[in-house]
N, C-alpha and C positions, 0 to 999 in steps of 0.2 A: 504494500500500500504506500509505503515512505517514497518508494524509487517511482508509481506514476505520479504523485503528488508534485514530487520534485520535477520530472518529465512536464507533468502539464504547464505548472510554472515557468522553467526555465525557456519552455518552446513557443508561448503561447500570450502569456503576460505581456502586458508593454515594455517596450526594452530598458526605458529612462529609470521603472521601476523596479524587475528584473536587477539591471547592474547596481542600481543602489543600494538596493535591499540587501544582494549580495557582498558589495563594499563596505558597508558601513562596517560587522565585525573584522573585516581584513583592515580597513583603516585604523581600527583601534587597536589590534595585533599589531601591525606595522608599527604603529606611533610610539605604542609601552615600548617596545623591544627597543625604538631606537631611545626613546628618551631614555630608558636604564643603560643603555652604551654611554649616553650623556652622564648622567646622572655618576657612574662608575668612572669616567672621566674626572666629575667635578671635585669628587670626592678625594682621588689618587691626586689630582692638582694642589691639593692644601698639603703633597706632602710633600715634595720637591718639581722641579722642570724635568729632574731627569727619570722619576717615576712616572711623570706624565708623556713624554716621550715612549715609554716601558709599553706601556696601552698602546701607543702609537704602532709600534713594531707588532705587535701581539695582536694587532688586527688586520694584517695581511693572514697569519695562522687563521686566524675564526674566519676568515673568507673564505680560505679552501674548505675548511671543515662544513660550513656553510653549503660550497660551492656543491660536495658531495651529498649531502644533505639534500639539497632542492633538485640535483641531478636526478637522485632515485624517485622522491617526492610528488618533481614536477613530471616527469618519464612516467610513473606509474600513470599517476593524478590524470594528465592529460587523458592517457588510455582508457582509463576507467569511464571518464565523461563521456568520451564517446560511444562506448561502449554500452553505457547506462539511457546515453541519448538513441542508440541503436535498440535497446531493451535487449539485451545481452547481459546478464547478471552474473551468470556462473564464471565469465573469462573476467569480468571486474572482482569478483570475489578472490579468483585466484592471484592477478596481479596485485592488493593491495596487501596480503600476505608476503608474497615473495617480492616485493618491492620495500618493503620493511625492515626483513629481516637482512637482505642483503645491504641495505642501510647502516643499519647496526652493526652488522662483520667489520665492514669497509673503513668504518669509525675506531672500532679494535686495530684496524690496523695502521691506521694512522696515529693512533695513540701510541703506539707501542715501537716504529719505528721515531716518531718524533722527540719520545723521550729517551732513546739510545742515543740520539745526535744534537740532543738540547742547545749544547753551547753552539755546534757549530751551524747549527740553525739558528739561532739568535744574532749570530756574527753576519749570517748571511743577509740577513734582513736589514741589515745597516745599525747593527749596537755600535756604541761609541763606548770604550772604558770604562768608562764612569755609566754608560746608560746598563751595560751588560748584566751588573748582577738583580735587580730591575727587572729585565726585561726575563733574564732564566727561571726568576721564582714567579712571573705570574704567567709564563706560558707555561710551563711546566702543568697546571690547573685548567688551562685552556684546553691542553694535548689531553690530561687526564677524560675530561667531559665529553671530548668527538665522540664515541659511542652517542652518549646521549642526546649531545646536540643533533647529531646524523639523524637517529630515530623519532625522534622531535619536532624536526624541519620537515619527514617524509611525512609521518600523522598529520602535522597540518595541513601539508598540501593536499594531502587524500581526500581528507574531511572536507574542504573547500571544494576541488574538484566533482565531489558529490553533492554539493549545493547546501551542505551543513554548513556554513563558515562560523556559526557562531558555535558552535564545539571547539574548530580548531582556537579560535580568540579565548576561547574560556582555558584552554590547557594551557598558551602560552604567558597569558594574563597570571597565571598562577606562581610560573619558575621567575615570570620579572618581578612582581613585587616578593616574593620571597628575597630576592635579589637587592634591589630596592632598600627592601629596609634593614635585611641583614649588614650589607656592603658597610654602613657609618658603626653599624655596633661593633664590630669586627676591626675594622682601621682605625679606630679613635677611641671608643669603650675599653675596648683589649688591648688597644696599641698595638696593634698585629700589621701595623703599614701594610703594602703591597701584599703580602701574604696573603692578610685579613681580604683582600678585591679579588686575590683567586679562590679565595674558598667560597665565598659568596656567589663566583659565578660558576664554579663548581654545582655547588647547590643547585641555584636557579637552575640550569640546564639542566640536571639530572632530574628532577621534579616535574620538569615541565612533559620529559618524555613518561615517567610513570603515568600522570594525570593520563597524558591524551591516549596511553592504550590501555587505562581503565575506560574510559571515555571512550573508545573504540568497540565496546562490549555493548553499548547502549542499542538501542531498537535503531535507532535514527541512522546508524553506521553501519557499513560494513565488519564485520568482527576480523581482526587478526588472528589466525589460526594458524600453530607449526603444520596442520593437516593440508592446507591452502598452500605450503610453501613447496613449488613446484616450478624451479627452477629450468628454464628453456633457452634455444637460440632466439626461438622466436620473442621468447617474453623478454630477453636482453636487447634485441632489438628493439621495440617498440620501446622499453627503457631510456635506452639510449637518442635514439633518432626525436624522443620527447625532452626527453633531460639534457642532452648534452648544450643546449645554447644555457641553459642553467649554469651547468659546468663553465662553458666558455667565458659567462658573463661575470661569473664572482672567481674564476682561476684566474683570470686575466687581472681581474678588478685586487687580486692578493700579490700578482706580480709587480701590477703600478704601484702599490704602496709600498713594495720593499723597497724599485725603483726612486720613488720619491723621497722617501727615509734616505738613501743614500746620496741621490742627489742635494737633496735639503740640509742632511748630516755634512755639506763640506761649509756649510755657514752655522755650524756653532747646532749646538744642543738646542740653545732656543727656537731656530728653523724647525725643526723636528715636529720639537712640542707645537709651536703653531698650525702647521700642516695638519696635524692630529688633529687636535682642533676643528680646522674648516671641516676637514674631510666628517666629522661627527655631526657639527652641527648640517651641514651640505646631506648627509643623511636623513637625517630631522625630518625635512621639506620634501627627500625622495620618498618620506615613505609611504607618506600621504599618497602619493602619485602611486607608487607599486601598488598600496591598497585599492585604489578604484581602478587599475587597471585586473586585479587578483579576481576584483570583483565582476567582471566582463569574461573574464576566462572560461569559468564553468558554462554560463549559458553560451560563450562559442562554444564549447566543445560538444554538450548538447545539441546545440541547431546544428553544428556540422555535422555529428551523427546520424542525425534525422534529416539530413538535407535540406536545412533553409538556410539556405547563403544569404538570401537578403536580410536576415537579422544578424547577422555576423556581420555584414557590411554597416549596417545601422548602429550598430554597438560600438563599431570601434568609433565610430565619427562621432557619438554623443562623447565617450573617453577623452577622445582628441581635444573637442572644444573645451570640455569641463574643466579637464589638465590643463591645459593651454592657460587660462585666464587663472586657472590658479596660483601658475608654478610665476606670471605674471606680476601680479600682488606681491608672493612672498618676494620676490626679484626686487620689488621695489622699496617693499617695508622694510628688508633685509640691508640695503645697501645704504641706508640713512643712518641704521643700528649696526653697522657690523665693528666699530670698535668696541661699543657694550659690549656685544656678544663673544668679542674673544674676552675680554677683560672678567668678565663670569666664572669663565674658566682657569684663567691664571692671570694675575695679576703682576707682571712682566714686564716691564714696559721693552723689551726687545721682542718678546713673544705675541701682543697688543700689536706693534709696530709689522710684524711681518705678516701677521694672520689676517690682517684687518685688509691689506692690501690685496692677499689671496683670493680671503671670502668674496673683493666686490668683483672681482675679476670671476668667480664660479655663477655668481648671481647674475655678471650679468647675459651669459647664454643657456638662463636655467630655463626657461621657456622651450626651447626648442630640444630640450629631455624628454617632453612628455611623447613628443611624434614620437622618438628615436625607441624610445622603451615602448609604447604603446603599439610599434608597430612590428618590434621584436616577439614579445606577449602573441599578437595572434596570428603570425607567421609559424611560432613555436605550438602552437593548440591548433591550429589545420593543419597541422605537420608538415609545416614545409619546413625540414632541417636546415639544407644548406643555405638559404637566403635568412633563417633563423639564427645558426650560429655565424656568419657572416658580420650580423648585424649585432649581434650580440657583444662581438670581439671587438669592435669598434672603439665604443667611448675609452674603454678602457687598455686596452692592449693594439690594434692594427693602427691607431692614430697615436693615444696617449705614450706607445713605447717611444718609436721614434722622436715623436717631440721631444719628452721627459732630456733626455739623449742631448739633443742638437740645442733646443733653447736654451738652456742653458751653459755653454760654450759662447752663442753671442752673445745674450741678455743678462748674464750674472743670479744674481737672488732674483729677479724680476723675470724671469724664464721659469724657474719651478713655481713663480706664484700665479703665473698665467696659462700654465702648460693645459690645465685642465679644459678650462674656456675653449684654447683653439681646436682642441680636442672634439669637445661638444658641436662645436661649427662644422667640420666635416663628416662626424658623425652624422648631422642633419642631414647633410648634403648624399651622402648615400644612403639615408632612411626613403628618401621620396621613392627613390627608384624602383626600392625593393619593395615599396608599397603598393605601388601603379603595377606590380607584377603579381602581388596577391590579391589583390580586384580583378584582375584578368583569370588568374585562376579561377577564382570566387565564378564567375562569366561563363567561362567554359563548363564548370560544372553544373 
């Protein structure tokens, strides 16, 4: 009863209402998760630049961990939608099992290689001396947690893909305020410094994946079951050719910020910390955007399994506009405030001074993110891989590396603070094209 309810909904609803309905819990997922990355920032900032820097480094690690995560997540996720919009239950049954648990392995094993080569994975990420010991004791906590986080990130996206998003917002809603409030009692109650920020997100991330596959037992879910765990060519396939612009977009997105740490580490520890910084609060503002795009997902994957192309065309272009005039506002409200807004976080006046220049420079081609992501998202849910991860690799890795690289060799400290911006502008520039080629597809079928 749950799966045609959902079916009628997603296929049949008006779209405006449809994507909201289904955004609104991914928006408020999105927003806890990034404001506790903020929030765990602002925290580790009252304890030196070079602890805040530590975070910086240690979140290219939770990108990949991430990246694997939403790989399996969004790979299953995708499949399952359509598959539920096809009314195919038993092939969605089996992939949300074996897309889970293969989540969880893959987690293990990045735990366990990461903390064999700790140091010299922290070295590679651009530690500086003084930032190193820092940055080993709270990845160390971060590498611990991948299991979790992996299985964590796949639950959510399962949950959401099947048009429950407010399951997945309630399991993740759970491990951030754990999070949240542990983080100060832990760093400042205990005196347990940077320690006390990876036990806390220890926590939070392991809690977060209990919840959601208790919460995966409910009526309204699919159940995860070892019974269900039926590993295939074919089921890695569709895993993959779903997940991998996932993969692309946060591998890539963990290589630009090692790139950046090192580029930015040749002007002092404070560049560091500032960069962290923008890149946190620049998260902030994305994730609003990833939310009501999260939220368009499911009913594309729906209507494309049911063949209505023309609500998948209509969804995205509501997306577009809504995004657009948003990402607009904060671009604007942001660029007036953005010395506050580094100042919040450390009060520096070299960290202030570098970050504030950065953030107006991210702001101001935040707008033209929302095509770029918005058009990756349903390129990635109609399965068109290659022009998916294509576009995926872009903002962050096919533009951002090269620049990162060259800009600064001409432009000094003002090459890493603009790197990202010119980034964004190209990216735009080949989002149209691969857009105009998924309306064609959309046409033909």
């Amino acid at each position: 009863m749950k799966d045609r309810d959902n079916f009628t909904f997603l296929t049949s609803a008006p779209v405006h209402h449809v994507v909201l309905v289904m955004a609104v819990p991914t928006i408020i997922s999105m927003l806890v998760t990034s404001i506790y990355n903020i929030v765990t920032t602002f925290y580790v900032g009252r304890i030196s630049t070079q602890a805040t820097a530590a975070v910086g480094i240690a979140f290219s690690v939770m990108a990949i961990i991430q990246a694997i995560g939403f790989t399996f997540g969004q790979g299953s996720g995708n499949y399952i939608s359509r598959e539920l919009g096809a009314q195919r239950h038993d092939n969605a049954c089996r992939m949300a099992s074996t897309g889970f648990f293969l989540a969880v392995g893959t987690g293990f094993v990045i735990a366990l290689i990461g903390l064999i080569f700790l140091r010299p994975l922290a070295l590679l990420l651009g530690s500086t001396p003084t930032i190193l010991p820092y940055a080993e004791t709270y990845l160390s906590f971060v590498l611990m947690a991948a299991p979790f986080m992996c299985g964590a990130l796949c639950l959510n996206n399962q949950m959401r893909f099947q048009g429950n998003a407010a399951y997945s917002m309630f399991g993740i809603l759970t491990g951030a305020c754990i999070n949240v409030v542990l983080a100060p009692i832990l760093i400042f109650v205990f005196d347990m410094g940077i320690t006390g920020a990876g036990i806390s997100t220890f926590t939070g991330e392991s809690c977060s994946m209990l919840v959601l596959l208790w919460m995966s037992r409910m009526k309204r879910n699919i159940h995860i079951s070892h019974r269900n765990f039926t590993p295939s060519v074919a089921m890695l396939k569709e895993i993959f050719a779903g997940g991998t612009p996932s993969l692309t977009r946060q591998g890539m997105a963990s290589i630009s910020v090692a790139l950046l740490n090192v580029a930015a580490g040749a002007y002092g520890d404070a560049a560091i910390a500032a960069m962290s910084i923008v890149n946190r609060i620049a998260f902030v503002i994305f994730a609003a955007m990833i939310g009501l795009g999260q939220g368009f997902q499911p009913m594309c994957g729906f209507c494309y399994g049911a063949k209505l192309y023309a609500r998948v065309r209509e969804g995205y272009w509501f997306i577009v506009r809504v995004g657009f005039l948003f990402m607009a506002v904060c671009a604007v409200l942001g660029f007036f405030f953005s010395e506050e807004c580094i100042d919040v976080f450390r009060r520096d006046p070299d960290v202030v001074s570098i970050g504030t220049v950065a953030l107006r420079w991210q702001l101001a081609t935040l707008p033209l993110g929302a095509i770029v992501m918005y058009t990756n998202m349903m390129m990635q849910t109609i399965r068109k891989p290659w022009q998916a991860n294509v576009l995926a690799s872009a903002r962050s890795g096919l533009f951002f590396i090269p620049l990162i690289i060259i800009l600064p060799h001409f432009f000094g400290l003002l090459g890493v603070e603009m790197c990202q911006a010119w980034a964004d502008v190209l990216s735009f520039g080949l989002a149209v094209p691969i857009a105009m080629s998924g309306f064609k597809a959309l046409r033909d079928d």
